[in-house]
N, C-alpha and C positions, 0 to 999 in steps of 0.2 A: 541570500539564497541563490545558488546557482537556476541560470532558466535555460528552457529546454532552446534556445538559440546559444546556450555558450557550451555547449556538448555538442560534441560528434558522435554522428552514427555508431550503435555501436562499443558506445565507451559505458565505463560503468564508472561511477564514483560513490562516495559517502560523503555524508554529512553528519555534523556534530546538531548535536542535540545541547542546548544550554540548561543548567543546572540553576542557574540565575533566574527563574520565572517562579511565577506563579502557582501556590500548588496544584490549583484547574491545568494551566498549560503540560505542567508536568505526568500529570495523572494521564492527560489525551495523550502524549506521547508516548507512556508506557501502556496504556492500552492497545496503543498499537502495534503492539510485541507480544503484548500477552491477549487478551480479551476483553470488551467491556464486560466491568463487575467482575473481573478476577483483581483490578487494581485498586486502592482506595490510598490516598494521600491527602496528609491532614493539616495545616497550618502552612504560612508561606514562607517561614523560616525555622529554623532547626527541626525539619519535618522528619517524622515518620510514614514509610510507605511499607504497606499492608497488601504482599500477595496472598488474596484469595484461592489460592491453589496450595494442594499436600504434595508432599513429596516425601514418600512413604507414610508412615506415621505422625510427622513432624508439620505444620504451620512453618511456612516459611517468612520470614518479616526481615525486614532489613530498616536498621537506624542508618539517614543517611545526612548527620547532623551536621558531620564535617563537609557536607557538598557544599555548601549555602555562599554564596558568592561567586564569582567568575572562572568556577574552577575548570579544564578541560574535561567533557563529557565522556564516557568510554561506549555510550552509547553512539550509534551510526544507519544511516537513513542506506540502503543503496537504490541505486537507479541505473536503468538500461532502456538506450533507444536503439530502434530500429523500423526497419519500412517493411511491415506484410509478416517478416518471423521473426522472433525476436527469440535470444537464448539467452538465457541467466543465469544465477542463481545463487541460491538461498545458501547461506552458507552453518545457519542457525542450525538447532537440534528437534526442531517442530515444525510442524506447514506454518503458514502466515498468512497474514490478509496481502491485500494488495490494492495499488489505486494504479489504470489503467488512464492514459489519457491517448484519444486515438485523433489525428487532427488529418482530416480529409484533404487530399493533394488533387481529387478532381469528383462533381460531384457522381454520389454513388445511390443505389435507395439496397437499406437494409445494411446490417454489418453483423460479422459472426466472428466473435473470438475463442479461438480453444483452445485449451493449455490439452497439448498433445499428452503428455503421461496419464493422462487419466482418462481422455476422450472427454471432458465437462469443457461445455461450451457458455457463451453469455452472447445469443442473438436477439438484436432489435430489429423490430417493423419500422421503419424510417426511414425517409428520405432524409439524403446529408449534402448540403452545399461545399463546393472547393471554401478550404480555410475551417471550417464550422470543427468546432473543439468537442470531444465527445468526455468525459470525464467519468469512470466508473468506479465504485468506490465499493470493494466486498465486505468490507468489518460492516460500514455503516448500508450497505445493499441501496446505494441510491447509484440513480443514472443522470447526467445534465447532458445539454447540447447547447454551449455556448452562454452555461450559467441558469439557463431554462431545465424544468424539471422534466423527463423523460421518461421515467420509470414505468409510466404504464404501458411505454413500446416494447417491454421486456418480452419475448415471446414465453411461454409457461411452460416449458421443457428446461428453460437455460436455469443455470446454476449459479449461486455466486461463489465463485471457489477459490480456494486457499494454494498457493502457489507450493509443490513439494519441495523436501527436505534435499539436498544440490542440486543438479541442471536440470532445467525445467527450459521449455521451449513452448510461446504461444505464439498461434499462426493466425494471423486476419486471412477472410474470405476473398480480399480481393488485394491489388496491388499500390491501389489508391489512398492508403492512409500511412502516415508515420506513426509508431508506436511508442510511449514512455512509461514503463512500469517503473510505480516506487513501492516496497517494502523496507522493515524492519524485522529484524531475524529475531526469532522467537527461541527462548532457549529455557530447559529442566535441569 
């Protein structure tokens, strides 16, 4: 897996998703495209995967028996960093979750992220040391600081929100933090 020290400012890439695991591994992964409990995948080889979601009238299901082994994935992770704004985007046919990682370059107390198209924000009450890792994750709605749980500095206005369908732009409240969003494009 690439880390956030072998990316520049700025850059976006993908990453492959392995077809090779587990049907737990695989299931978290496509959840993260679709929903938790829209996905169910059953056995760790010659699996069926069961979207829980209609499209029109029809159940959609997909046998995906011929994956099973080291096949290249068509599935793909992106990520974008930046310092204070950061611009992306979704390139998918739905919003998507998103995992925020905000890592403090001097310290700060309090931190407010908003994804500008919408005005939805995610501010914390907290004091943040230089270096200290902030980690926020909207499918699963938890907050860490440096692996520690946070969530309760969530202030009760903020949202946990879904990244919109192309450019999307989120701005920290201060200048002090580098940003990494990752998503998985969510598509009907």
């Amino acid at each position: 897996m690439t880390t956030w020290n072998d990316i520049a400012v700025g850059t976006l890439y993908t990453e492959d998703i392995a077809y090779d695991a587990p049907a737990t591994a695989i299931q978290s992964e496509l959840e993260g495209i679709y929903s938790i409990g829209d996905v169910t995948v059953t056995a760790d080889t010659d699996f069926i995967i069961d979207f829980g979601l209609d499209i029109g009238e029809s159940e959609l299901t997909s046998d995906l028996t011929s994956l099973t082994g080291a096949t290249d994935p068509a599935l793909t992770e992106t990520v974008a960093y930046a310092k204070s704004t950061l611009i992306g985007t979704n390139s998918g046919t739905k919003k998507c979750y998103t995992t925020i990682t905000a890592t403090v370059e001097d310290a700060i107390t309090g931190l407010k992220l908003t994804l500008n198209e919408t005005g939805e924000y995610i501010e914390l009450d907290h004091s943040f040391a230089t270096d200290d890792e902030i980690i926020i994750n909207t499918q699963l709605r938890t907050i860490t600081k440096n692996g520690a749980d946070i969530t309760d500095d969530l202030e009760m206005e903020s949202t946990y929100f879904m990244l919109p369908v192309g450019t999307y732009t989120i701005i920290a409240d201060t200048e002090d933090v580098y940003m990494k969003i990752e998503h998985r494009e969510r598509w009907i």
